[in-house]
N, C-alpha and C positions, 0 to 999 in steps of 0.2 A: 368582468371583461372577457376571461374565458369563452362564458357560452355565446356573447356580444359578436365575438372572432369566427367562433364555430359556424354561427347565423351566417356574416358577411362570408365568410369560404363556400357554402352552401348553396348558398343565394346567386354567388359571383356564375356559376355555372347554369343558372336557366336562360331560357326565353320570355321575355315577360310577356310582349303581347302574346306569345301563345300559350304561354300560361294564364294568362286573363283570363280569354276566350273559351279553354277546357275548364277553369274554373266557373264560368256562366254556364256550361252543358250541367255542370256540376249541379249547382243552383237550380238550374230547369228538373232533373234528374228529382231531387227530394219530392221538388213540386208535383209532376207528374204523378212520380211514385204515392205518394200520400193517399193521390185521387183514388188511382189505380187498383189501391192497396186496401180498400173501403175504409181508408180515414185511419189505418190502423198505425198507430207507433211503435210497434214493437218493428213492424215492416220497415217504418220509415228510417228508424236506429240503424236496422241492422243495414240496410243500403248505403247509410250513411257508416257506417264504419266500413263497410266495402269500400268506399271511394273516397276515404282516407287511408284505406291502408295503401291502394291502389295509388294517390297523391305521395305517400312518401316513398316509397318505392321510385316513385319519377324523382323523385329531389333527389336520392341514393344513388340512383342511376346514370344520373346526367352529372356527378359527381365522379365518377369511375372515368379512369384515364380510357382515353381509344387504345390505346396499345393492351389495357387490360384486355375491353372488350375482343380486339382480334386475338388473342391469347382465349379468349373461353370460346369462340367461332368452332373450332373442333372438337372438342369435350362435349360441349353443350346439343352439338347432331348427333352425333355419335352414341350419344349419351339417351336424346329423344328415341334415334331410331332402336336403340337397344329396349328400349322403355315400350316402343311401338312393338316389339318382337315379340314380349312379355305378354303383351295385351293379346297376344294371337296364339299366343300357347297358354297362360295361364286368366285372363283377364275376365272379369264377370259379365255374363252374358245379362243384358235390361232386355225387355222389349224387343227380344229377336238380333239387336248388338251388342258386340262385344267391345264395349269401347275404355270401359275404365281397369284400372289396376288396383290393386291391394298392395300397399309398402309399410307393413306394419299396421300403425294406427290411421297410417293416412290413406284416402283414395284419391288417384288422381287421373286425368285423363288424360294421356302423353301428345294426343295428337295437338294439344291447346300449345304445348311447348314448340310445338313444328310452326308454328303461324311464325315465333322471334327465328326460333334457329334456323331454317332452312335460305331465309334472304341473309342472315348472319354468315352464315357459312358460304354463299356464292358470291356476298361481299370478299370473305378473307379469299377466296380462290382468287379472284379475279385479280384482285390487289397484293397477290402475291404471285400473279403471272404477269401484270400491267407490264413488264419492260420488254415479255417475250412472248406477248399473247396472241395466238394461233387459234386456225379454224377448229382445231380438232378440241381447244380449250372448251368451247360452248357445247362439244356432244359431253366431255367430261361433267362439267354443268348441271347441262338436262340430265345427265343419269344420275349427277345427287340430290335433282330437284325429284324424278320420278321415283327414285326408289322409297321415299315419307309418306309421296304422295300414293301410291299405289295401297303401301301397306292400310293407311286410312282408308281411302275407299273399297279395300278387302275386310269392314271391322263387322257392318260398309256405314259408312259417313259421307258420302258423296260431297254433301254442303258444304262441312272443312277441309275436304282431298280439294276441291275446287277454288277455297280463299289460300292452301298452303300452295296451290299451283301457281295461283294471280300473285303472291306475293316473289316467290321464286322469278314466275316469267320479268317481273317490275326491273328486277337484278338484270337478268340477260338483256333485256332491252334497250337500258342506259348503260351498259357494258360494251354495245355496237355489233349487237348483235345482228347481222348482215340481212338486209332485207330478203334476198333473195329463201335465205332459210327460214326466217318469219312468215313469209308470205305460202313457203311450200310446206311448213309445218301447218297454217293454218287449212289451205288447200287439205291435206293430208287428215288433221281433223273433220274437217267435214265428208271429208269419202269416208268415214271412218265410222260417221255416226249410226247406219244401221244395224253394224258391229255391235258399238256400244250396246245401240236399244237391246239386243241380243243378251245382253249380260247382267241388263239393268234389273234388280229387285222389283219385285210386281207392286208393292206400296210406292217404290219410286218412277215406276212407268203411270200408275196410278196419278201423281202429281202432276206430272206434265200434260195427262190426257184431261184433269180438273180445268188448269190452265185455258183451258180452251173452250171449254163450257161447266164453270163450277153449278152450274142449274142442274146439270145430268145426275148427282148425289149429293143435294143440298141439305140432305140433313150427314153425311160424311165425311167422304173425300173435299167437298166443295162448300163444306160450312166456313172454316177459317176464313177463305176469300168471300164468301159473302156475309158476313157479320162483320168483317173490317170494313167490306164497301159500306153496308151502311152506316156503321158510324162514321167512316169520314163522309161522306155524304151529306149526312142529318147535321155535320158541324156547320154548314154553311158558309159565311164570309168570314162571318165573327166568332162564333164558337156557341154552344150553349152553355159555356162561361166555366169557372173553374170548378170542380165540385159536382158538377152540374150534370154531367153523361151519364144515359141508360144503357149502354149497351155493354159495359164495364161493370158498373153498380147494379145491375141485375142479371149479370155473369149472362148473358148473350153470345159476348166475346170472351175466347176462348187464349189462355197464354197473354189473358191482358196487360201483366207486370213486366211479362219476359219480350217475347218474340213480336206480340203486339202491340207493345205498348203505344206505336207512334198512330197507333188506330184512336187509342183513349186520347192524345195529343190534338189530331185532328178533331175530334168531335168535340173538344171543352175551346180551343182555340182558332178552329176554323181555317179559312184561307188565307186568312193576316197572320195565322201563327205558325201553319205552313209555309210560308216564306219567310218567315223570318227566321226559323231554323233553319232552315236550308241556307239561308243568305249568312248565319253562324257557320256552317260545316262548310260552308264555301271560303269562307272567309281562314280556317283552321286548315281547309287544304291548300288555299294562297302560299299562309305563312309558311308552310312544309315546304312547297315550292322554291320560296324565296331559301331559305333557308339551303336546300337542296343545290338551290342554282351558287350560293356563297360557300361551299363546302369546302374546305382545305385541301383536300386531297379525294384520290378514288375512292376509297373505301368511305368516308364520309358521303359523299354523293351517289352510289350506290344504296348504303343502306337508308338515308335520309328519303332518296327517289319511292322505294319500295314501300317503306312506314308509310308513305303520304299515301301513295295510291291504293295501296292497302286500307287503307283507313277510311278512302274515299270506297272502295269496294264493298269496306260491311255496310256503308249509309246506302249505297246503292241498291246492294241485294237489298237489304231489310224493307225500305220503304217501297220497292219494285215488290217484291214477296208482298208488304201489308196492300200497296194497292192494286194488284190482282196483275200485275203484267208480267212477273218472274213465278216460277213454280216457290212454292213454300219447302223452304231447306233449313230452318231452324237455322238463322243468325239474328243475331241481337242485335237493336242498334245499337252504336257506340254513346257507351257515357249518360243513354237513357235509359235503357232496360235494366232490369232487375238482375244482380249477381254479382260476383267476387271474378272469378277466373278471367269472363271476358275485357270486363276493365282493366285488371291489372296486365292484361297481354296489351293493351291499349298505349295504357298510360306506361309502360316499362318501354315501349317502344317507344316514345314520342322521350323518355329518357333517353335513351341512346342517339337518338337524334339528335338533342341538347347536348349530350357529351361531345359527340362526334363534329359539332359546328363551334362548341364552344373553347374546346380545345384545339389548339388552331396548330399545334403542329405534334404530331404524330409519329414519338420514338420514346424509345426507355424513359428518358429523362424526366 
């Protein structure tokens, strides 16, 4: 009867359809993966325990009262941006960045924490300015959205300085954030852009200059995009079936578990199995929405707003990235591609969400 109790307590706190739904990406996830993986199980296991550890974490999560969560809103930034300082004085340098840390045994990469805490945190600001909130609240804001984000794309990480921004900006915008400052921030962003180019990393000016003719160094810069075109391509209406893809299976394609994987997707399942994912992630941004629009209070529809669009942001970039119309920035799809961290910032989010809807009202108690 105990663990009977512990189940129903557990349980009382999710979303089912939208737990359904992230359980069927789940399911897609092995299946891809397997292909992707040359058939391998050790691959497939360990995926599969990534997105079990990453599923109970969401049960845990969406279990924790909102009052916890806005109690860990400042630790948990505070905590990332110190982590981000770390990375820039002490953090091991890959490949030209400096993006991970050393804490012992563990290595971790702090900027993956700024994807939760940065909209966590302009959540608890807002919701604890809600009864007196001023123009001057939203420069405060942006200078705690800017200051994660800067440090990231000084590691440089541009790809996640740009989803920890989309997620922050998701907060100020259903917070009322005043058109007229939207409109001349964005103004402002684009006078702004020859600057940037200015500053941009030559592998990352490289990216954008592929964009535009990946033919100019097809066997380089311009490979990625064109060995994903052809595999989705070559998938046709129907797919050349499960199992079935060359351009995966004879490593053509390049980061086919990870970054590419919806290229291996396209080519085994086609244009029918391209829309039907999509009409899945459509379907998971709905219920976010829905859920978003039932929210108890600010701070639940705040952070609820942000998880969704966010979430709608990595399906964007990733499948814009594989099929050749966004520059390639290394983001994963959600819930398909191969790995631990990205999921679990995924599905920890889509907890909080659960919490913050499910717990319908919002104090000590």
């Amino acid at each position: 009867m105990g663990i009977k109790r512990i189940l129903l307590k557990l349980s009382s706190h999710l979303d089912y359809p939208l737990l359904i739904m992230l359980l069927i990406l789940m399911l897609l996830s092995l299946f891809v993966q397997y292909s992707a993986g040359n058939e391998n199980t050790t691959h497939l296991l360990m995926q599969g325990g990534n997105l079990l550890i990453a599923l109970i974490v969401l049960v845990l999560v969406a279990n924790i009262s909102p009052w916890h969560l806005l109690s860990l809103a400042v630790p948990l930034y505070v905590g990332g941006v110190l982590l981000l300082l770390g990375v820039a004085t002490f953090g091991d340098v890959i490949n030209g960045s400096r993006r991970w840390l050393h804490l012992g045994v563990l290595r971790i990469q702090p900027s993956e924490i700024l994807k939760i805490a940065a909209p966590l945190m302009l959540a608890w600001y807002f919701h604890t300015r809600e009864a007196t909130l001023r123009l001057a609240d939203y420069g405060i804001a942006a200078a705690l959205l800017a200051l994660p984000v800067l440090l990231v794309a000084r590691q440089p990480d541009l790809g996640t300085a740009l989803l920890i921004a989309a997620s922050g900006f998701y907060v100020l915008f259903f917070a009322g954030l005043p058109w007229r400052l939207f409109l001349g921030s964005v103004a402002l962003a684009g006078a702004s852009l020859p600057l940037v180019w200015h500053f941009l990393h030559d592998y990352q000016k490289q990216r954008l200059l592929t964009l535009l003719d990946p033919t100019k160094d097809p066997l380089g810069a311009g490979y990625h995009i064109i060995q994903s075109s052809i595999a989705i391509g070559s998938g046709g209406i129907l797919g050349e079936g499960w199992l079935q893809g060359t351009q995966a299976h004879l490593d053509f394609l390049p980061e086919h578990t990870t970054d590419f994987v919806f290229a291996v997707f396209g080519e085994e399942f086609g244009l029918l199995g391209n829309i039907l994912l999509l009409l899945l992630y459509l379907a998971i941004i709905l219920r976010g929405l829905i859920l978003t629009d039932r929210a108890p209070n600010l701070f639940a529809r705040l952070l609820s707003a942000s998880i969704t669009l966010s979430f709608f942001t990595y399906v964007f970039v990733n499948m814009g990235m594989v099929s050749g119309i966004l520059p390639v920035v290394g983001v994963p799809l959600p819930m398909i591609s191969y790995g631990g961290t990205a999921q679990l910032i995924v599905l920890l989010g889509f907890g909080m969400m659960m919490s913050a809807n499910t717990h319908r009202m919002l104090n000590k108690s």
